[in-house]
C-alpha positions in Angstrom: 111.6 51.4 89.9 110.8 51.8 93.5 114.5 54.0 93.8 113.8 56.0 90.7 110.3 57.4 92.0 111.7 58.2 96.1 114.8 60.0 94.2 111.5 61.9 92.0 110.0 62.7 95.6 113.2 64.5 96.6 113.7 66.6 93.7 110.0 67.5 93.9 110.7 68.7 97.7 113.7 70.3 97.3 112.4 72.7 94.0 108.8 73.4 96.0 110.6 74.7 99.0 113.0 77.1 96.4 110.0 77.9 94.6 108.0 79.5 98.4 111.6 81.0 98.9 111.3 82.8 95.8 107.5 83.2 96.0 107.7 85.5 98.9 110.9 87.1 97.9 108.4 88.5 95.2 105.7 88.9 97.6 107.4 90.8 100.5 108.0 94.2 98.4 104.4 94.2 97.4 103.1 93.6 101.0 105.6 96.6 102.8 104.4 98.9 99.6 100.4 98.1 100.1 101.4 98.7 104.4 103.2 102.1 103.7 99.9 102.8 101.8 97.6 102.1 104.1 100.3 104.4 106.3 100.2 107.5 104.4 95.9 107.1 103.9 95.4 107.0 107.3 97.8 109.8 108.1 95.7 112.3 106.0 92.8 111.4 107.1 94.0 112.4 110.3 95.2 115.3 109.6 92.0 115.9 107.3 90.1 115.7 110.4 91.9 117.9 112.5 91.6 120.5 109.4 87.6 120.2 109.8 88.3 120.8 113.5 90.5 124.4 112.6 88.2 125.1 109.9 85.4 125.7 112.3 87.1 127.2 114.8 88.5 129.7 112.2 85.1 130.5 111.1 83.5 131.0 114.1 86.7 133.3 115.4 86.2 135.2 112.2 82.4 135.8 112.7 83.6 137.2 116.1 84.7 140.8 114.6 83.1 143.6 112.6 86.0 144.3 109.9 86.9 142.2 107.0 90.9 142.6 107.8 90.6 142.0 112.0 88.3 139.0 110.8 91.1 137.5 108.5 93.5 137.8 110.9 91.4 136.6 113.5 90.4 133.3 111.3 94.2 132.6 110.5 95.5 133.1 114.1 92.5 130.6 115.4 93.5 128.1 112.6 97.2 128.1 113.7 96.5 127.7 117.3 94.3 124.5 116.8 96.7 123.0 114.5 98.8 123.7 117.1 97.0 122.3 120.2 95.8 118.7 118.1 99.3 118.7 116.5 99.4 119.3 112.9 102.6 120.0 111.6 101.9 122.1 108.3 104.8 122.6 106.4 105.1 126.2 105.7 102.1 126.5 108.4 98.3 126.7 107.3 97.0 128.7 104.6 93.4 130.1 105.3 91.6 131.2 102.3 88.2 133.5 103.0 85.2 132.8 100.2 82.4 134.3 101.7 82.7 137.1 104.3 79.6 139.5 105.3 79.9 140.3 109.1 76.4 141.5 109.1 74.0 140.3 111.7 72.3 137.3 110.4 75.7 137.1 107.5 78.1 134.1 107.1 81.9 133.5 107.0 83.0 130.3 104.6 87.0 129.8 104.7 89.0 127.2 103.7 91.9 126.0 105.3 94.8 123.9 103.9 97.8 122.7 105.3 100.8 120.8 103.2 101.4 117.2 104.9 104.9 115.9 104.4 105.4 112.3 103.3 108.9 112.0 103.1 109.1 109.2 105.7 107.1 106.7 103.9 109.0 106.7 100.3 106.5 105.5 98.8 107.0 105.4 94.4 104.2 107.3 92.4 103.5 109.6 95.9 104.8 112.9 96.5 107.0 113.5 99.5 104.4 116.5 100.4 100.3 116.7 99.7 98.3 119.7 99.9 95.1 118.8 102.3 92.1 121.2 102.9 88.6 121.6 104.6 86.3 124.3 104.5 83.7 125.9 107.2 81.0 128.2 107.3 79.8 129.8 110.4 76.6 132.4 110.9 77.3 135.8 112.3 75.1 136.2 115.5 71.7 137.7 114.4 71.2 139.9 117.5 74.7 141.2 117.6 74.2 145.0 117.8 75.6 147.0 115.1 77.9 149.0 117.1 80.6 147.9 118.9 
């Protein structure tokens, strides 16, 4: 009796150590997919941030000039240079929308900005290989700014 239970012992050893084998072959997949994901959130929230950052500078270059099409231009040219400088790359470069613009003294300038992240590197199932992320800004024309230039 005493053989029949130590032989018992060693089957039971030799199928638990199969079964952890085979327990984190299942579990290793899951683990990389829930790292890549954690990855690609913090990625755009980087990159989210750094939109907030051009956003503002946009508005504020925008609010800088006195016609709607030299305030455009200046809003988009300030939004590529400080994607630039904190190293965004936007795929197909930024895209600066304008929502509100009255360049009056006291008036307001709200923009959006949006940039298309690529996500090709992380291959990750169920996520596209590029995301669209955007922030938006307002900024106050200076109330004392004489009329004339």
């Amino acid at each position: 009796m005493k053989r029949e239970t130590s032989q018992h012992r060693r089957i039971a050893l030799i199928s638990a150590r199969g079964s952890s084998v085979v327990g984190l072959t299942l579990l290793a997949p899951i683990m990389a997919m829930s790292l890549l994901f954690v990855v690609a959130a913090g990625r755009i929230g980087v990159v989210e941030s750094k939109l907030i950052a051009a956003a503002h500078s946009a508005a504020r270059a925008a609010t800088q000039h006195r016609s709607s099409s030299a305030a455009e231009t200046a809003a988009t040219t300030a939004a590529t240079a400080s994607l630039n400088q904190l190293g965004v790359g936007c795929h197909g470069g930024p895209r600066v929308r304008i929502e509100e613009l009255n360049l009056q003294p006291g008036g307001s300038v709200k923009l959006e900005v949006s940039c298309v992240v690529r996500l090709t590197d992380l291959a990750l199932p169920g996520l596209s290989n590029k995301l669209r992320v955007s922030a938006s800004a307002r900024s106050v024309v200076d109330q004392f700014r004489s009329e004339s230039p």
